[in-house]
C-alpha positions as CSV (number, residue, x, y, z in Angstrom):
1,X,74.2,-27.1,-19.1
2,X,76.4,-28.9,-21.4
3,X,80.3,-27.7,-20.9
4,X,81.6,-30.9,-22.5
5,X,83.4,-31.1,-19.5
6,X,83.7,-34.2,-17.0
7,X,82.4,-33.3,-13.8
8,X,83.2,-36.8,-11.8
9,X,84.6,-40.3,-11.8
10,X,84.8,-42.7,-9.8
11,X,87.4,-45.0,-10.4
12,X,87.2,-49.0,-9.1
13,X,89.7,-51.1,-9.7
14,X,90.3,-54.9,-8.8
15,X,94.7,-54.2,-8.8
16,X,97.0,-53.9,-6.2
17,X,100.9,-54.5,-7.2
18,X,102.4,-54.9,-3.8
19,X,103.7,-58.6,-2.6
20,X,102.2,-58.6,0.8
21,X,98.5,-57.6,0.5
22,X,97.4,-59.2,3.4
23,X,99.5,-57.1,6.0
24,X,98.1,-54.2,4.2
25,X,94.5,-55.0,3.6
26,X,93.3,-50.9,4.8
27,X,95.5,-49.0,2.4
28,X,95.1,-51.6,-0.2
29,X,95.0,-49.8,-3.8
30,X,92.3,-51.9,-4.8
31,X,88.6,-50.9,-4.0
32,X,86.9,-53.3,-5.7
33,X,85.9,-56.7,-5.5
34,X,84.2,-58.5,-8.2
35,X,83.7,-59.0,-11.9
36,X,85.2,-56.2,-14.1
37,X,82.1,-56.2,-16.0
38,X,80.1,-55.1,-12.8
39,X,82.3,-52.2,-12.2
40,X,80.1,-49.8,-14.3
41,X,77.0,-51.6,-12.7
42,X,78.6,-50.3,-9.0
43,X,80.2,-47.2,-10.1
44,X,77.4,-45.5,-12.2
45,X,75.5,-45.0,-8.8
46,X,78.5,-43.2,-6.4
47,X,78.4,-40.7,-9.1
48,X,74.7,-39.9,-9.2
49,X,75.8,-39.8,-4.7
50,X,78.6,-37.1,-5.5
51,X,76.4,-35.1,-7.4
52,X,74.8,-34.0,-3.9
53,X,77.8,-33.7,-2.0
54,X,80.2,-32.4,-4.8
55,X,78.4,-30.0,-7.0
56,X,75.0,-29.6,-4.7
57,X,73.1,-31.0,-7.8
58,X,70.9,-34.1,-9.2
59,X,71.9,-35.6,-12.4
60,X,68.7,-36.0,-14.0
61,X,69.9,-37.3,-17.1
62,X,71.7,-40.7,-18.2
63,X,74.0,-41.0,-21.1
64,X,74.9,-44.9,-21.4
65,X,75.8,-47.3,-24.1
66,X,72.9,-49.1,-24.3
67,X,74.0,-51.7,-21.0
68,X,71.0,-51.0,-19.2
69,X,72.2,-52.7,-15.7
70,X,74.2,-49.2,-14.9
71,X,71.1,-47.2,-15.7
72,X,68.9,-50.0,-13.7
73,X,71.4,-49.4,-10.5
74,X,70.7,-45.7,-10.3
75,X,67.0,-45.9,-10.3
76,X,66.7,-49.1,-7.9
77,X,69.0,-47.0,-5.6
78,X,66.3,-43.9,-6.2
79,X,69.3,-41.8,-5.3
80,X,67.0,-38.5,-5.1
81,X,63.7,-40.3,-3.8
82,X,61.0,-39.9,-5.6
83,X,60.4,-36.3,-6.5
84,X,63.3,-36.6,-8.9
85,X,63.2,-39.5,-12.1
86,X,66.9,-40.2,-14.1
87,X,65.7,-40.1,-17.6
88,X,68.4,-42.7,-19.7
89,X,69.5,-41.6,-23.1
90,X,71.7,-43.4,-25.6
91,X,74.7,-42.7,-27.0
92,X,74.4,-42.9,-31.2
93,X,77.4,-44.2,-31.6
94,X,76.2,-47.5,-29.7
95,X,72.9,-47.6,-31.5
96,X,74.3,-47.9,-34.5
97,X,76.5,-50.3,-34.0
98,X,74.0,-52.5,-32.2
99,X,72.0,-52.3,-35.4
100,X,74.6,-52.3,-37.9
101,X,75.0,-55.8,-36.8
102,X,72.2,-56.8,-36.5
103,X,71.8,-55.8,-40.2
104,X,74.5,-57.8,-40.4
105,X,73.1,-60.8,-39.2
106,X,69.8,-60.3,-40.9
107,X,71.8,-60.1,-44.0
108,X,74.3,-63.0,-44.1
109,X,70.5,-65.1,-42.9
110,X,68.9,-64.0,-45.9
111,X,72.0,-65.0,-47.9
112,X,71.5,-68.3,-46.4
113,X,68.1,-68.6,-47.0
114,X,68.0,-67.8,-50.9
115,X,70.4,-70.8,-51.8
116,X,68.4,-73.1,-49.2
């Protein structure tokens, strides 16, 4: 059921603002530690985990951008075992970027060519 809605987060983030982190490490606002491009890579999963304890539910669809590591993390994890496959679907808006620049490329390579 599509409701346009948003159902869950799960927000990770690297800040803290206080001075004195380390006499504060357990309530620390920051619960994640890594590179900000492997946020979506770790996050993508705990939300496919809510969807049992949250809404008693599987996700059994994907919606990404075309990064396939976030879609990769949920089916290593297997979240629902094996009786249940994530199928991954992409978002248009991404595809045709990814191609318009490729097109792009293609283009500005056969400009090249022609006066070689």
């Amino acid at each position: 059921m599509d409701t346009g809605k948003v159902i869950d987060i799960d927000v990770l983030s690297k800040y803290c603002a206080c001075r004195n982190k380390k006499n504060h490490e357990k309530s620390f606002k920051s619960n994640f530690r890594g590179s900000s491009g492997m946020m979506e890579e770790k996050g993508a999963p705990n939300i496919f985990k809510h969807s049992l304890t949250i809404h008693n539910a599987r996700y059994t669809k994907y919606l990404g951008d075309g990064d396939s590591k976030a879609f990769d993390a949920v089916t290593e994890e297997n979240i629902y075992g094996d009786e249940f496959h994530v199928e991954k679907f992409e978002c248009i808006s991404y595809v045709i970027k990814r191609m318009g620049l490729r097109l792009q490329r293609l283009k500005e390579k056969m400009k090249m060519e022609t006066f070689v």
